[in-house]
C-alpha positions in Angstrom: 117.2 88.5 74.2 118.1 85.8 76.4 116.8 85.2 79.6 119.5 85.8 81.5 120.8 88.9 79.6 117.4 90.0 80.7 117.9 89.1 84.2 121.2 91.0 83.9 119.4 94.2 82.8 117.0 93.8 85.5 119.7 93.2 88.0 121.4 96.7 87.2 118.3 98.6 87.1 117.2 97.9 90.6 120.2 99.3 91.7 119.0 102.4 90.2 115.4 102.5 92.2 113.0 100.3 89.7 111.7 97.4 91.3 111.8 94.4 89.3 108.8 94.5 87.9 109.2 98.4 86.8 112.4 97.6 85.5 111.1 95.2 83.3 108.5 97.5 82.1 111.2 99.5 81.5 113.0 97.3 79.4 109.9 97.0 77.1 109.2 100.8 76.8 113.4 100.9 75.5 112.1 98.6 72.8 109.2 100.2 71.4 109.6 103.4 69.5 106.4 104.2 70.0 104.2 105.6 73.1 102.2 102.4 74.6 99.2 102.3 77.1 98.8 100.3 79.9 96.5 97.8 77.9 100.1 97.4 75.0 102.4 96.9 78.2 100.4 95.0 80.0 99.1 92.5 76.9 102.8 92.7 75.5 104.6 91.7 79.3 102.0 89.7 80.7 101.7 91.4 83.9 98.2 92.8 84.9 97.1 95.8 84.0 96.1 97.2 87.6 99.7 96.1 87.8 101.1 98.0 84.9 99.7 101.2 85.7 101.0 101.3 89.8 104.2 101.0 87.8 104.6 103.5 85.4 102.8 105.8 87.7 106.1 105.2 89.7 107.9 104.9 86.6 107.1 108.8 86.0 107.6 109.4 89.5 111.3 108.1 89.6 112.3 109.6 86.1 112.5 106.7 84.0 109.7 107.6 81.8 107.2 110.0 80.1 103.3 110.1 80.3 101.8 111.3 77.2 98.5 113.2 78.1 95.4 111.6 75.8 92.3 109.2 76.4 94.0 106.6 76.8 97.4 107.9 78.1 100.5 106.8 76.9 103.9 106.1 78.1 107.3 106.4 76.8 111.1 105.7 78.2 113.6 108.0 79.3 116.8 107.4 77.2 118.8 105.3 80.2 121.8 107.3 80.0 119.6 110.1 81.2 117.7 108.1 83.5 120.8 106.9 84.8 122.3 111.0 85.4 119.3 112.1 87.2 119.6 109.2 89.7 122.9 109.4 90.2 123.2 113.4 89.9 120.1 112.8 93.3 122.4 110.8 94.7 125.4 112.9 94.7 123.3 115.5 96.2 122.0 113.1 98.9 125.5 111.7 99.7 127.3 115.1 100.3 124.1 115.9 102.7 124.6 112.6 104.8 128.4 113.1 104.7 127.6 116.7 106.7 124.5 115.1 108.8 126.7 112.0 110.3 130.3 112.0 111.8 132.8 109.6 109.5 133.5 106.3 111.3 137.2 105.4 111.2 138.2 102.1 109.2 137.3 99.3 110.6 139.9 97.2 109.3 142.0 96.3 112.4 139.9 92.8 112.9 139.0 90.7 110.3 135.8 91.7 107.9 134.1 89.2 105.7 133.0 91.0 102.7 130.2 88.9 100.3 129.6 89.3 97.0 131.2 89.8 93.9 130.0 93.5 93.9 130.6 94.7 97.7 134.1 92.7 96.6 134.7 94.9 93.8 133.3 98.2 95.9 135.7 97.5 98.9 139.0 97.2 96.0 137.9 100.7 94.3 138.0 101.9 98.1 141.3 100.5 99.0 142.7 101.6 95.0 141.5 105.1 96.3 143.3 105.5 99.4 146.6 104.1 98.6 149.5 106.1 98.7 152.7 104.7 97.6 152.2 100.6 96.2 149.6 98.1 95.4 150.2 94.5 94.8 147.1 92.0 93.1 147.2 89.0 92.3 143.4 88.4 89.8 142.2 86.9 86.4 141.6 89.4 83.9 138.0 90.0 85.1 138.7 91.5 88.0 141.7 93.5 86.4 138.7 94.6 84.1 136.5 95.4 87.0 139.2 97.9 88.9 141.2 99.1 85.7 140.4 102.9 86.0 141.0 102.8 89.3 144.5 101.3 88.8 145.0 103.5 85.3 144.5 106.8 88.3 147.1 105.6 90.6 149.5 105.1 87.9 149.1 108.3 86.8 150.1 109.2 90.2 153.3 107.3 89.7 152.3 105.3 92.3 153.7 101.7 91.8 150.8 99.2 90.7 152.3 95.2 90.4 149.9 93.0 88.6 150.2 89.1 88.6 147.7 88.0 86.4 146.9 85.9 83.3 145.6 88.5 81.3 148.5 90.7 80.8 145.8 92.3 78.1 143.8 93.4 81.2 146.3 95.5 82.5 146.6 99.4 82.0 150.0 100.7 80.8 152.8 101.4 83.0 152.0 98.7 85.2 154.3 96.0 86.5 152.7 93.0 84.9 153.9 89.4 85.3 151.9 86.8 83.5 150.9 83.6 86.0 147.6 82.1 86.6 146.4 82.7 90.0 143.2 80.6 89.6 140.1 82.0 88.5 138.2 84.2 90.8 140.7 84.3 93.2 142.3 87.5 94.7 145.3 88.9 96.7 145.7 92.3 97.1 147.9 94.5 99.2 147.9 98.2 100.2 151.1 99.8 100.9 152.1 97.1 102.6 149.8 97.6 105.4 146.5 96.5 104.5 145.0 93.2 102.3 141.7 91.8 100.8 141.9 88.2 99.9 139.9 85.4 99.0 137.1 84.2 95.8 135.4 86.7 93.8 133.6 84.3 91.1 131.8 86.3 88.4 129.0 83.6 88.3 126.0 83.4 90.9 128.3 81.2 93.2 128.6 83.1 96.5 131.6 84.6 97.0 133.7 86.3 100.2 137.0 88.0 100.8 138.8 88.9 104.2 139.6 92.7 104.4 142.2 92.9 107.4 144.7 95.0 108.7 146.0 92.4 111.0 149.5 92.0 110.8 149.6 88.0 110.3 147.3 88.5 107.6 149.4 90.9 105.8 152.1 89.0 106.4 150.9 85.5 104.8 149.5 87.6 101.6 152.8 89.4 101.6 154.8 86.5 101.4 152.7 84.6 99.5 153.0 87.1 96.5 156.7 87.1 97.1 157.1 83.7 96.7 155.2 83.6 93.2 156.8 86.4 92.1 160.2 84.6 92.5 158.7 81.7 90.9 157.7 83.9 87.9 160.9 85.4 87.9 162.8 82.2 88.0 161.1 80.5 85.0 161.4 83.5 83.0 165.0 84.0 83.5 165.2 80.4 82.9 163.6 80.0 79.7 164.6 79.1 76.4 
């Protein structure tokens, strides 16, 4: 495996609880199809053995693997997708409690919010994608089509009207308005029902990244126009083509 496929891996399971270095012992107990004791992990990953054992300890703890009674003990993975369900079935059950414990804040989108990160990017779309109620406009590369498609595949079956500028008409669930134009990669303009826009780079690489979510009028207005105007361009050349 490469190193950064690895990374990749580790990256995701943190979000699921594991530190780094339990997700990486993790990753080695998915490997092996047979139980290993703390001496095996630890000889095979090269972290210390007082080390490995604080980690599968919590590794047991936190669902992601098995402890095989015996002198010495052994340990075993939980298949991820069902690590994966019991963390995010906890979470469920977590969420719905905070959602009764705390009053909901109203949108704070009547300023102009700076939103980092290619994920928290991605997040704040799905959000928008699940509120709107009558059109959506973006303007992405296929990744980020990729990234949001089942949200835009749900609205469509709402027969809400989804417009997609984009050079990867491939990207694009069916029954959307699609017109092929390249929009730069990593960049994004994206409207809500006319009333609310997220705009600016969401590069898939490590290069930070940022976005302005806005309500603000003369926002709206600029990305408003601004997709306008390319979709006239678009328009134009393709009515004007050979």
């Amino acid at each position: 495996m490469r190193r950064d496929d690895a990374t990749e891996q580790t990256d995701k399971l943190t979000l699921f609880g594991l530190t780094r270095q339990e997700a990486a012992i993790y990753r080695f107990l998915c490997t092996e199809h047979m139980p290993q004791t703390g001496y095996e992990i630890a000889k095979q990953t090269g972290i210390s053995r007082s080390n490995v054992y604080a980690a599968v300890s919590a590794l047991t703890e936190k669902g992601a693997a098995y402890m095989l009674e015996g002198s010495p003990a052994r340990y075993c993975a939980i298949a991820p997708r069902d690590f994966c369900a019991g963390c995010i079935r906890r979470l469920s059950d977590v969420a719905e409690e905070i959602e009764r414990e705390l009053p909901a804040a109203p949108p704070q989108t009547d300023g102009y919010i700076t939103v980092s990160g290619r994920r928290r990017i991605v997040e704040t779309a799905r959000r928008m994608l699940g509120s709107v109620k009558g059109r959506v406009y973006i303007a992405a590369d296929g990744d980020f089509i990729n990234d949001i498609r089942n949200e835009l595949a749900s609205l469509l079956s709402q027969h809400i009207k989804v417009v997609l500028i984009t050079p990867a008409a491939e990207s694009c669930p069916d029954g959307a308005t699609v017109l092929t134009a390249d929009c730069g990669r990593g960049q994004l303009r994206m409207i809500a029902d006319g009333a609310c826009v997220l705009t600016g780079d969401v590069s898939r690489d490590d290069t930070p990244c940022s976005c302005l979510l806005s309500s603000k009028a003369h926002l709206v207005n600029l990305v408003k126009e601004s997709l306008k105007h390319q979709i006239a361009l678009i328009q134009f050349g393709e009515n004007n083509a050979y």
